[in-house]
ZANUBA-643999 format. One record per atom (N, C-alpha, C, O): residue number from 1; residue in one letter; atom name; x negated, y negated, z. Coordinates in steps of 0.02 Angstrom, whole numbers, plus 50000, padded with zeros to 5 digits. Example, Ala and Ser with C-alpha at 12.3 -4.5 7.8 and 13.67 -1.06 7.14 Angstrom:
<nudos>
seq, type, atom, x, y, z
1, a, N, 49340, 50284, 50390
1, a, CA, 49385, 50225, 50390
1, a, C, 49340, 50165, 50390
1, a, O, 49288, 50166, 50423
2, s, N, 49358, 50112, 50354
2, s, CA, 49316, 50053, 50357
2, s, C, 49355, 49998, 50394
2, s, O, 49330, 49943, 50402
</nudos>
This chain:
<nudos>
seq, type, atom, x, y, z
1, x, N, 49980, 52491, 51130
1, x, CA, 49933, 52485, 51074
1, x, C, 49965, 52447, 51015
1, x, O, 49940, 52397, 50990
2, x, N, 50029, 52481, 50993
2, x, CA, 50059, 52423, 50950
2, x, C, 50077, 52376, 50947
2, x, O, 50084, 52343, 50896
3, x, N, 50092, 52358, 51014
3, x, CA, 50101, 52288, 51037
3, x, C, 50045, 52243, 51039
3, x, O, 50059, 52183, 51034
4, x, N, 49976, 52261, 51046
4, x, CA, 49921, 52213, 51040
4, x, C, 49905, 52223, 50962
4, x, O, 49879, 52173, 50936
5, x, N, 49912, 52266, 50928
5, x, CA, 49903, 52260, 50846
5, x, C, 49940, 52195, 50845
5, x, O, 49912, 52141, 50837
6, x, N, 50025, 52205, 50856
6, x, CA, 50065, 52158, 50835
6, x, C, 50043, 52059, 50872
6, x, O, 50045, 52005, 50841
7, x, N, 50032, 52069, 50920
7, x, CA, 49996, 52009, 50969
7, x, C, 49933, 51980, 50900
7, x, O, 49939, 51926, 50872
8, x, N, 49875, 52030, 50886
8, x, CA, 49843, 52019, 50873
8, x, C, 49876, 51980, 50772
8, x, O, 49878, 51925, 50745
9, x, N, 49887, 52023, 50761
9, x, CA, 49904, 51984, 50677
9, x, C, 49934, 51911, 50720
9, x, O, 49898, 51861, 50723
10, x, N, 49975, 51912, 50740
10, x, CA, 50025, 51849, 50761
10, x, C, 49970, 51806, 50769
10, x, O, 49983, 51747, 50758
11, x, N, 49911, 51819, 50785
11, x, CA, 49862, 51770, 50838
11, x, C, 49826, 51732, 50759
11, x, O, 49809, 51676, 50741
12, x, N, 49828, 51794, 50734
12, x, CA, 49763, 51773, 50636
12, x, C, 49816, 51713, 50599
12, x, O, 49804, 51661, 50569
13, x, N, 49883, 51750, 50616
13, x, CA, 49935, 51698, 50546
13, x, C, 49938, 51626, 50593
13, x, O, 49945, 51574, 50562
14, x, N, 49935, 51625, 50660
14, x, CA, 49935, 51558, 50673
14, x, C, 49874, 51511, 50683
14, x, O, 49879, 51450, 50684
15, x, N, 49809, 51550, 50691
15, x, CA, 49752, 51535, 50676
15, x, C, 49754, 51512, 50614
15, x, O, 49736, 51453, 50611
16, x, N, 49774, 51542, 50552
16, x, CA, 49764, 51505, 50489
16, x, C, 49813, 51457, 50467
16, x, O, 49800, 51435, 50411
17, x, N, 49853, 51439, 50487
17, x, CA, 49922, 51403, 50479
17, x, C, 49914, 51338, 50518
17, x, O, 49934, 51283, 50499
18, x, N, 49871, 51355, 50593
18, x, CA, 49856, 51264, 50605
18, x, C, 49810, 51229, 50568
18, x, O, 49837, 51174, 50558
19, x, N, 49760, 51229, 50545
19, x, CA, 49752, 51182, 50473
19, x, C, 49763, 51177, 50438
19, x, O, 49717, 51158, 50401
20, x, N, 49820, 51185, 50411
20, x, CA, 49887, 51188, 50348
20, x, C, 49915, 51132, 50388
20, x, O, 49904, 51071, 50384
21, x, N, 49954, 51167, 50428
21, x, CA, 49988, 51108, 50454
21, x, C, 49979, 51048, 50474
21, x, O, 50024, 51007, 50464
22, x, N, 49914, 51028, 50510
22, x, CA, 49853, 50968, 50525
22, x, C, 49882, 50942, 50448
22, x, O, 49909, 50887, 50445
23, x, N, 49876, 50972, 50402
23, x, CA, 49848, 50933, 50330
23, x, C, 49892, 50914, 50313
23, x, O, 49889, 50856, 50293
24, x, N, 49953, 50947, 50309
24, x, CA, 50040, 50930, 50279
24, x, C, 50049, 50842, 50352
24, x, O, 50062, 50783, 50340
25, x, N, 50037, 50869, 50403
25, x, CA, 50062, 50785, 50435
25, x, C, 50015, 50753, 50434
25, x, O, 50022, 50705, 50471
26, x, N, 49964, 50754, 50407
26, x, CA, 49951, 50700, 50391
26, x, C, 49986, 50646, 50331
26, x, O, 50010, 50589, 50327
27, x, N, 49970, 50713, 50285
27, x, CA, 50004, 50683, 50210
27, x, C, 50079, 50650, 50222
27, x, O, 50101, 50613, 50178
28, x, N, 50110, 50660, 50271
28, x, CA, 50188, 50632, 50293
28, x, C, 50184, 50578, 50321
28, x, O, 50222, 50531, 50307
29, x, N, 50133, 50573, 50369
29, x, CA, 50123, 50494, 50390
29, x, C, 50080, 50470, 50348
29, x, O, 50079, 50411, 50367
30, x, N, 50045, 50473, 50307
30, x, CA, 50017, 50416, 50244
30, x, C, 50076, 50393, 50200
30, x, O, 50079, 50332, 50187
31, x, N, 50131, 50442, 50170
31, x, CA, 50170, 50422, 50139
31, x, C, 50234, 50383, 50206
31, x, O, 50269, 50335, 50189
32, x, N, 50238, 50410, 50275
32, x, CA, 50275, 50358, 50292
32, x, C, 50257, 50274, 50320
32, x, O, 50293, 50229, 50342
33, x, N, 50171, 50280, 50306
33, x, CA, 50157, 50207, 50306
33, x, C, 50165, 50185, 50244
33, x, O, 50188, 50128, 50236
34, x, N, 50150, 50218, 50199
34, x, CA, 50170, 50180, 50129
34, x, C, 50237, 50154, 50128
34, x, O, 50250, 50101, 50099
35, x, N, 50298, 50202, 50168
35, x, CA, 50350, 50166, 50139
35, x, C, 50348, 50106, 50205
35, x, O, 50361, 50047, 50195
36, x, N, 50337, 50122, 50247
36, x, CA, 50334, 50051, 50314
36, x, C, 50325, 50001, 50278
36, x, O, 50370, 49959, 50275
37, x, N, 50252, 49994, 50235
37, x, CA, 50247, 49936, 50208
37, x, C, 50278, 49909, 50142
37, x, O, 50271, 49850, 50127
38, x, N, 50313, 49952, 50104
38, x, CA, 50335, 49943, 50068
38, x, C, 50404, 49906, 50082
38, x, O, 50424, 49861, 50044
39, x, N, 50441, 49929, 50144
39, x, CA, 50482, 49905, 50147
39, x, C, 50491, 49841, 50201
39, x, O, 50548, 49823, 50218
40, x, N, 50448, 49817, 50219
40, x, CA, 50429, 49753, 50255
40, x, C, 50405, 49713, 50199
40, x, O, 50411, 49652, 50203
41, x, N, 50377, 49740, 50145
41, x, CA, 50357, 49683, 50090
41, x, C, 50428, 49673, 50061
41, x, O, 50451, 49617, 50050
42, x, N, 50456, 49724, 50051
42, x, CA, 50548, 49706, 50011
42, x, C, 50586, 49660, 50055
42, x, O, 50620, 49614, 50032
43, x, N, 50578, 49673, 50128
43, x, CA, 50598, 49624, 50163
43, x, C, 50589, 49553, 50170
43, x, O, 50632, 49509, 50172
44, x, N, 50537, 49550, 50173
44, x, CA, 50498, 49475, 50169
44, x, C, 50517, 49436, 50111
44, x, O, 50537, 49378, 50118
45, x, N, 50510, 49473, 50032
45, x, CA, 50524, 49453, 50004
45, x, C, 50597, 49426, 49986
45, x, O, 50604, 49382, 49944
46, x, N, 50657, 49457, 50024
46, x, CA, 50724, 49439, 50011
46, x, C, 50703, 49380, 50069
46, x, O, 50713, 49322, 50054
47, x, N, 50679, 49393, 50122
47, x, CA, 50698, 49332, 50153
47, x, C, 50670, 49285, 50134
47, x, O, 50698, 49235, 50156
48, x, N, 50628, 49274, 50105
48, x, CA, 50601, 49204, 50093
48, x, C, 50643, 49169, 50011
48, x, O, 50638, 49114, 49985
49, x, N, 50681, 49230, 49992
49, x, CA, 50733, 49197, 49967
49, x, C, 50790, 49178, 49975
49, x, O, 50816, 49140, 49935
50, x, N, 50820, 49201, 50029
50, x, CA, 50865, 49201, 50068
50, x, C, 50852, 49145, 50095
50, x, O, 50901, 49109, 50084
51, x, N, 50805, 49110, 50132
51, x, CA, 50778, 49069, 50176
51, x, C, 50767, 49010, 50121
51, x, O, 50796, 48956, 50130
52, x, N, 50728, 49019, 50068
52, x, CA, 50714, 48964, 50039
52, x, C, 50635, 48943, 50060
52, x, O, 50599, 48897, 50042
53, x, N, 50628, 48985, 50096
53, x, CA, 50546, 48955, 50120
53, x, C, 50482, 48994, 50112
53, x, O, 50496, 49020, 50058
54, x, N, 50434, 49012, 50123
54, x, CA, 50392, 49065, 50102
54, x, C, 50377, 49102, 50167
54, x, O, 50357, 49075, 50218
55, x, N, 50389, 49169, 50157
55, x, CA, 50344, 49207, 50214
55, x, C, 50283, 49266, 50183
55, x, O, 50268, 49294, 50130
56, x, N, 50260, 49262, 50259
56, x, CA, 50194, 49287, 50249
56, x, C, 50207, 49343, 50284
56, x, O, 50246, 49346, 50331
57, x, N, 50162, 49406, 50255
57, x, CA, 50148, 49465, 50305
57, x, C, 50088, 49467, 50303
57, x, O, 50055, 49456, 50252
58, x, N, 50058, 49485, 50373
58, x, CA, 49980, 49490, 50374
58, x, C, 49961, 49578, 50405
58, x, O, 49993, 49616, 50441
59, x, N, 49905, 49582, 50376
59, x, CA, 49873, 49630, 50387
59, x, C, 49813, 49644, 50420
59, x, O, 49763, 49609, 50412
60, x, N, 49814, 49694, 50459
60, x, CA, 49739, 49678, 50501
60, x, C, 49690, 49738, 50499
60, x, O, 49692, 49787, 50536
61, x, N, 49645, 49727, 50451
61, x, CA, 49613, 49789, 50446
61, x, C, 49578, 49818, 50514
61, x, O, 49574, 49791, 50569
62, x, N, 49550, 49896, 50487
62, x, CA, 49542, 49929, 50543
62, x, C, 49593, 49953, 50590
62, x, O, 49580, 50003, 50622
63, x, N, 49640, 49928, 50598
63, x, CA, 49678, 49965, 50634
63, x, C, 49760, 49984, 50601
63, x, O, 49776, 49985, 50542
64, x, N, 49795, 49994, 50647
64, x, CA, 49881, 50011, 50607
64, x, C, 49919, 49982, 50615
64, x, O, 49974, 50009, 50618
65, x, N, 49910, 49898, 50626
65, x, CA, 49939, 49837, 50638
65, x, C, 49959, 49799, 50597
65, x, O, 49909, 49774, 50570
66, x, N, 50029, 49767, 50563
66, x, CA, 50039, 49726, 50534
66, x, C, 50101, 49687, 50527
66, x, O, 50141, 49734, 50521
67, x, N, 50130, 49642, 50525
67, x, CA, 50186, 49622, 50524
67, x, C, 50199, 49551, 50477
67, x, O, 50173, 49544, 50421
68, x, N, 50243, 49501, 50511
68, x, CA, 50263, 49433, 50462
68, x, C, 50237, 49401, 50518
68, x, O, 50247, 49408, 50579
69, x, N, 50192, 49354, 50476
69, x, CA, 50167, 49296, 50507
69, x, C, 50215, 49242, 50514
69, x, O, 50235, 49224, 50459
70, x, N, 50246, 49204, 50568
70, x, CA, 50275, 49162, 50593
70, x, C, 50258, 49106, 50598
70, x, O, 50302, 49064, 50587
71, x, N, 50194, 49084, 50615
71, x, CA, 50192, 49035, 50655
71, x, C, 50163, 48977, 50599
71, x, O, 50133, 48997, 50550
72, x, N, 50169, 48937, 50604
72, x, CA, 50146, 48845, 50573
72, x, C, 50079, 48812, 50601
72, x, O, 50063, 48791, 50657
73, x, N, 50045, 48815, 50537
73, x, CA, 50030, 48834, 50489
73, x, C, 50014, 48902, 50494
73, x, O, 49994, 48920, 50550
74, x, N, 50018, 48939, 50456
74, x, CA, 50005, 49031, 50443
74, x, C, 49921, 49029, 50469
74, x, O, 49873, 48997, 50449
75, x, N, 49930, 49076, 50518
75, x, CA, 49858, 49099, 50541
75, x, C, 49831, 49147, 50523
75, x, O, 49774, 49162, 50541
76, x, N, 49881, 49194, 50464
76, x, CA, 49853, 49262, 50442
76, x, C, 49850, 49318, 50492
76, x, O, 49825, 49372, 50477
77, x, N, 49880, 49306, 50565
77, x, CA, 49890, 49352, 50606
77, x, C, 49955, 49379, 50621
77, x, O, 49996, 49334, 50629
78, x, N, 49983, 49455, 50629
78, x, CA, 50056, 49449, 50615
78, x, C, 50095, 49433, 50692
78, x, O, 50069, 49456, 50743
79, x, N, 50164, 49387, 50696
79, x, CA, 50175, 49391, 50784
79, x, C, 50224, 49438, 50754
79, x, O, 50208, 49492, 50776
80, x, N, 50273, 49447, 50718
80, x, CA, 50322, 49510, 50714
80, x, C, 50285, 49586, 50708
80, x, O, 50296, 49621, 50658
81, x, N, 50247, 49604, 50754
81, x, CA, 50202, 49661, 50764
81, x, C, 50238, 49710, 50746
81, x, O, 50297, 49716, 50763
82, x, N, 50193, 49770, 50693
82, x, CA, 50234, 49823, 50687
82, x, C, 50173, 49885, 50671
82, x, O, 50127, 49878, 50631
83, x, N, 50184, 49938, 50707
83, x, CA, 50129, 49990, 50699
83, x, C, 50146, 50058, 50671
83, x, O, 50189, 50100, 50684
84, x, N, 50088, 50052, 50619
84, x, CA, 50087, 50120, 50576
84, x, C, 50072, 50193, 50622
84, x, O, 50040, 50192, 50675
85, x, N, 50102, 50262, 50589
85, x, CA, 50074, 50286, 50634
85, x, C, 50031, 50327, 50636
85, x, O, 50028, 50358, 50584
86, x, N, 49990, 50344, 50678
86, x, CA, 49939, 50392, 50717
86, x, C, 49910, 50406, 50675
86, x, O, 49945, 50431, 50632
87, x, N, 49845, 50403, 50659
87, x, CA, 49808, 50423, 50610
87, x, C, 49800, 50372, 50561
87, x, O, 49749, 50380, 50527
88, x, N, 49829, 50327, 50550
88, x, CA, 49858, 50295, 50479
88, x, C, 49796, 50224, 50493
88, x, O, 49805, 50201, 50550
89, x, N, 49746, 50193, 50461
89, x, CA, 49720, 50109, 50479
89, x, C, 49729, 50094, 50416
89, x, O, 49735, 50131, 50367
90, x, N, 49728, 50006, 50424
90, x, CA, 49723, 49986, 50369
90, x, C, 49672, 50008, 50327
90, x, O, 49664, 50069, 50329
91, x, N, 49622, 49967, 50276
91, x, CA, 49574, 49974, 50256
91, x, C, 49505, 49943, 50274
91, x, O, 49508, 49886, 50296
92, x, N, 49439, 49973, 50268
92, x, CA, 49399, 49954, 50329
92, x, C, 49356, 49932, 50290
92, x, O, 49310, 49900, 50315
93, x, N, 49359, 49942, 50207
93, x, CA, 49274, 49905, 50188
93, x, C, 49317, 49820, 50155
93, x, O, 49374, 49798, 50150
94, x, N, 49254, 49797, 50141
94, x, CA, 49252, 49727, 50099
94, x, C, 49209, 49751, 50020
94, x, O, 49151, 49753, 50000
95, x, N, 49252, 49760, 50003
95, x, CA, 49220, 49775, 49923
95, x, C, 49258, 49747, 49862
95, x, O, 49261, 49779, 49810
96, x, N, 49294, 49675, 49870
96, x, CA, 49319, 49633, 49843
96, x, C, 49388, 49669, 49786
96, x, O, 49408, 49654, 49730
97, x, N, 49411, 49731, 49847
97, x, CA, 49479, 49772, 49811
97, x, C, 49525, 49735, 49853
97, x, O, 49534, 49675, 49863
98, x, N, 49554, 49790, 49873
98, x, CA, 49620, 49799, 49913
98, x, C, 49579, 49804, 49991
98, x, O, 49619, 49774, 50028
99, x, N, 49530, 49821, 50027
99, x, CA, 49515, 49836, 50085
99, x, C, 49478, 49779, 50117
99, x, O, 49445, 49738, 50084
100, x, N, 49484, 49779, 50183
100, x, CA, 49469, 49730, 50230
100, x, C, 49434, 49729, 50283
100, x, O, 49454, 49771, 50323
101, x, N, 49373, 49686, 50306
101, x, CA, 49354, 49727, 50356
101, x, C, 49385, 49737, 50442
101, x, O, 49426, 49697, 50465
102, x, N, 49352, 49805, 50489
102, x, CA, 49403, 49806, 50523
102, x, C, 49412, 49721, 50576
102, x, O, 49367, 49679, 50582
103, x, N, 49470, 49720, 50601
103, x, CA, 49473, 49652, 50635
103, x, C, 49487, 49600, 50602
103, x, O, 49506, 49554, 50638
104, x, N, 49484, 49585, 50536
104, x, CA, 49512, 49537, 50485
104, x, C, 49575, 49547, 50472
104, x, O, 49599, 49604, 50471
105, x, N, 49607, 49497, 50460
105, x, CA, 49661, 49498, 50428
105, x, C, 49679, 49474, 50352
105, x, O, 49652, 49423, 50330
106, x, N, 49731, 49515, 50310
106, x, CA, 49726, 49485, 50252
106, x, C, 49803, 49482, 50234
106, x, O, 49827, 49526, 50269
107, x, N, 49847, 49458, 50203
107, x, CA, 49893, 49408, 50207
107, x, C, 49926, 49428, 50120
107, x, O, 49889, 49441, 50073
108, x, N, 50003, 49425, 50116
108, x, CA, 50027, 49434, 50071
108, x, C, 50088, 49397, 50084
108, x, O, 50129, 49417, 50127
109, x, N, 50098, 49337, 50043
109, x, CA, 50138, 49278, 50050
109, x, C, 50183, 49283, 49981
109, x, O, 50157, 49295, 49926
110, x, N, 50263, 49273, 49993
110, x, CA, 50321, 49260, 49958
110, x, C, 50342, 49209, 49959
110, x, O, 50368, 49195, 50012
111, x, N, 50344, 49138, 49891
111, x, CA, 50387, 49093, 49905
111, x, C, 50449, 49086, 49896
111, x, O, 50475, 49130, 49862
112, x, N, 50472, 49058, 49908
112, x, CA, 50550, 49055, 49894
112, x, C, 50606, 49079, 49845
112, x, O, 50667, 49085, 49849
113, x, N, 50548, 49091, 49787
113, x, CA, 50594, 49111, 49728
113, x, C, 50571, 49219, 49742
113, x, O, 50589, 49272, 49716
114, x, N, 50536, 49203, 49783
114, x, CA, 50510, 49283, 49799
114, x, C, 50463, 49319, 49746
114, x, O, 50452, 49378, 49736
115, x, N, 50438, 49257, 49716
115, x, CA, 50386, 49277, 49684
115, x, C, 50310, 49267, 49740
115, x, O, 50308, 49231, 49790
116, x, N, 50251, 49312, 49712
116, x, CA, 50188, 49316, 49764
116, x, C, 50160, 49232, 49743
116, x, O, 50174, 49194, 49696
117, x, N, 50104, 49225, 49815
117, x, CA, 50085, 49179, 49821
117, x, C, 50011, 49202, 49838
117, x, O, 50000, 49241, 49885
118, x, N, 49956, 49174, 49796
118, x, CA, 49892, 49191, 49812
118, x, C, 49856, 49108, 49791
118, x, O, 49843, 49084, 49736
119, x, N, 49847, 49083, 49858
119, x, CA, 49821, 49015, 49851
119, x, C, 49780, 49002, 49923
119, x, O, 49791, 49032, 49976
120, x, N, 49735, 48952, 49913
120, x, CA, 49680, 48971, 49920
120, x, C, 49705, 48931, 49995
120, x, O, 49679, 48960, 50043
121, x, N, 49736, 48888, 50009
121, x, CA, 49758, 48864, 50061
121, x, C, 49810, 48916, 50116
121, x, O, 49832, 48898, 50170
122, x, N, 49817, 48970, 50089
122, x, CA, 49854, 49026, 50142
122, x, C, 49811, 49077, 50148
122, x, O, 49805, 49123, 50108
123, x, N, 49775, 49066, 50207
123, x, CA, 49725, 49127, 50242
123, x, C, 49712, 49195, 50227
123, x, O, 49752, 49239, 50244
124, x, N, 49657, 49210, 50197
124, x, CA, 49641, 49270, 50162
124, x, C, 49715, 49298, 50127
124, x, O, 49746, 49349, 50141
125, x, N, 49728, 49256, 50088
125, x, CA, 49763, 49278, 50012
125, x, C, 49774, 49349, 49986
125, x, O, 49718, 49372, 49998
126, x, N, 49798, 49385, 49967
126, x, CA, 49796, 49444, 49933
126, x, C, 49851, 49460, 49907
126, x, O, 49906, 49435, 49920
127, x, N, 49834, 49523, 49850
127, x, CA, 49900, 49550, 49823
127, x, C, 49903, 49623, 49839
127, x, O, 49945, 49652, 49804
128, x, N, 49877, 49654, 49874
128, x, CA, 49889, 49708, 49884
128, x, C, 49841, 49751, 49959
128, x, O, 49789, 49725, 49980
129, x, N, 49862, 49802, 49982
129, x, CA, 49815, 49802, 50053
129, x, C, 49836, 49904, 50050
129, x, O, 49889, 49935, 50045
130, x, N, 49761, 49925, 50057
130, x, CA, 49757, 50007, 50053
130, x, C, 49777, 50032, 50152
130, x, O, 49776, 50007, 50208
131, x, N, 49793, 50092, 50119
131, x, CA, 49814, 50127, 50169
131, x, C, 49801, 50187, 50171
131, x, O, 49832, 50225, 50134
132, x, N, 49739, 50219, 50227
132, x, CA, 49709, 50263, 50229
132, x, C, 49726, 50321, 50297
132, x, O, 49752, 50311, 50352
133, x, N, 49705, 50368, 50274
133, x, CA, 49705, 50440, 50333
133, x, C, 49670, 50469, 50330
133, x, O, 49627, 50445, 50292
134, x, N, 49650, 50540, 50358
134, x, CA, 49605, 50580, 50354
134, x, C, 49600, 50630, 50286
134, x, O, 49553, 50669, 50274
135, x, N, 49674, 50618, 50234
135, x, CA, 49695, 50662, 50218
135, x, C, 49700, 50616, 50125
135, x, O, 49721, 50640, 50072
136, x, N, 49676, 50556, 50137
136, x, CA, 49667, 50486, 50095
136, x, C, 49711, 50437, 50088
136, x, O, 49749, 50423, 50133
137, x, N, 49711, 50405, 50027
137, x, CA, 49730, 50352, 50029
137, x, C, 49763, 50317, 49983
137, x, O, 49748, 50335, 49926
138, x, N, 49815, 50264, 49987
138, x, CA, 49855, 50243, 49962
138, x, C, 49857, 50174, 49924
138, x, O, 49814, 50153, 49964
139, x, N, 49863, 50144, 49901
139, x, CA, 49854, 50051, 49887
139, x, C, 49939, 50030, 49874
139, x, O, 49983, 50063, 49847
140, x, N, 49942, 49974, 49900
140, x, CA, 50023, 49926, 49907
140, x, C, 50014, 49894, 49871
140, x, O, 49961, 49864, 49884
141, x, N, 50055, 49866, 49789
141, x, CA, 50019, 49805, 49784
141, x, C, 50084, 49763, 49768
141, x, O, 50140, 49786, 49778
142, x, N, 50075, 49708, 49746
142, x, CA, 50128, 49669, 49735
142, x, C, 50102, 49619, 49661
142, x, O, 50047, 49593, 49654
143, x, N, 50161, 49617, 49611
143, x, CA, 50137, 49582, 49571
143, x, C, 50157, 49530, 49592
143, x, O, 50188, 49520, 49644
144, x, N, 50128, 49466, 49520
144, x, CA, 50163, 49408, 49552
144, x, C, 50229, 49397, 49524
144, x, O, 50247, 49339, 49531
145, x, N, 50269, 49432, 49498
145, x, CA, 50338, 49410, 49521
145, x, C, 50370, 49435, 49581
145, x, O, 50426, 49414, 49598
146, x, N, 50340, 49477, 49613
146, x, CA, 50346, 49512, 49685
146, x, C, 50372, 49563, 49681
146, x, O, 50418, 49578, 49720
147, x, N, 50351, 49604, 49635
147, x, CA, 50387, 49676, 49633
147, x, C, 50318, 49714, 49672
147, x, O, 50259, 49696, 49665
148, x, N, 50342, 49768, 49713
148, x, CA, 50307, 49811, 49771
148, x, C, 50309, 49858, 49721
148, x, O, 50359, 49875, 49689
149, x, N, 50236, 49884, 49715
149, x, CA, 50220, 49971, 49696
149, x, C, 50156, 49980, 49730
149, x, O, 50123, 49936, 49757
150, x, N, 50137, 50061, 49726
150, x, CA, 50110, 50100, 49734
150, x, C, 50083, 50128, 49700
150, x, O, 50111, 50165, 49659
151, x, N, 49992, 50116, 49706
151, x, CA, 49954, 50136, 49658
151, x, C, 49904, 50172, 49692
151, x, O, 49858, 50199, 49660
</nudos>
């Protein structure tokens, strides 16, 4: 008998504790896509000073896909593929912010001096790209001298 008392509480505290916990990982992978991208934008940006040349990272809304665009001329699609995780997409509306719709890509370019580049000749342009979960959401942005924050 005391043993199913004891069975039974055990059964209530973990009944109420898995949607606690659901909620805490989420909140861990939103903040560890924030820093993913944060630190692929720090990257990009040393290299394209390092390099002397401009790189691009592209973003692809709707899903948890993004990386540095490579290829000549910039297609706004990333080939250095890198995925956010589980739960985590880019941003899915077009409401002339930070969000994109899904299947588009939108593009955050460093030139050489590693300052941002938003010109109208590098494929969906932007300065900043949101990052959402079940649990909400984040925005990356970059000024134009290329400093990365979080708003």
């Amino acid at each position: 008998m005391e043993m199913g008392v004891g069975v039974a509480v055990a059964l209530v505290v973990l009944a109420i504790s898995i949607p606690y916990g659901n909620k805490l990982s989420d909140q861990y992978r939103l903040r560890g896509a924030v820093g993913q991208i944060k630190v692929a934008l720090h990257n990009a940006r040393a290299q394209a000073s390092e390099e002397n040349a401009p790189v691009t990272v592209a973003f692809v809304g709707g899903t948890n896909v993004f990386g540095v665009d490579t290829s000549e001329p910039r297609d706004g699609v990333p080939d250095d593929v890198r995925y956010l995780p589980r739960g985590i997409e880019l941003g899915v509306e077009d409401d002339g912010s930070c969000l994109l719709p899904p299947g588009l890509s939108t593009t955050i370019t460093f030139n050489s001096r590693g300052n941002l580049v938003v010109d109208a000749a590098i494929p969906n342009a932007t300065d900043c790209t949101q990052v959402e979960s079940t649990q909400g959401m984040a925005t990356v942005a970059v000024s134009s001298q290329g400093q990365v924050t979080v708003r």
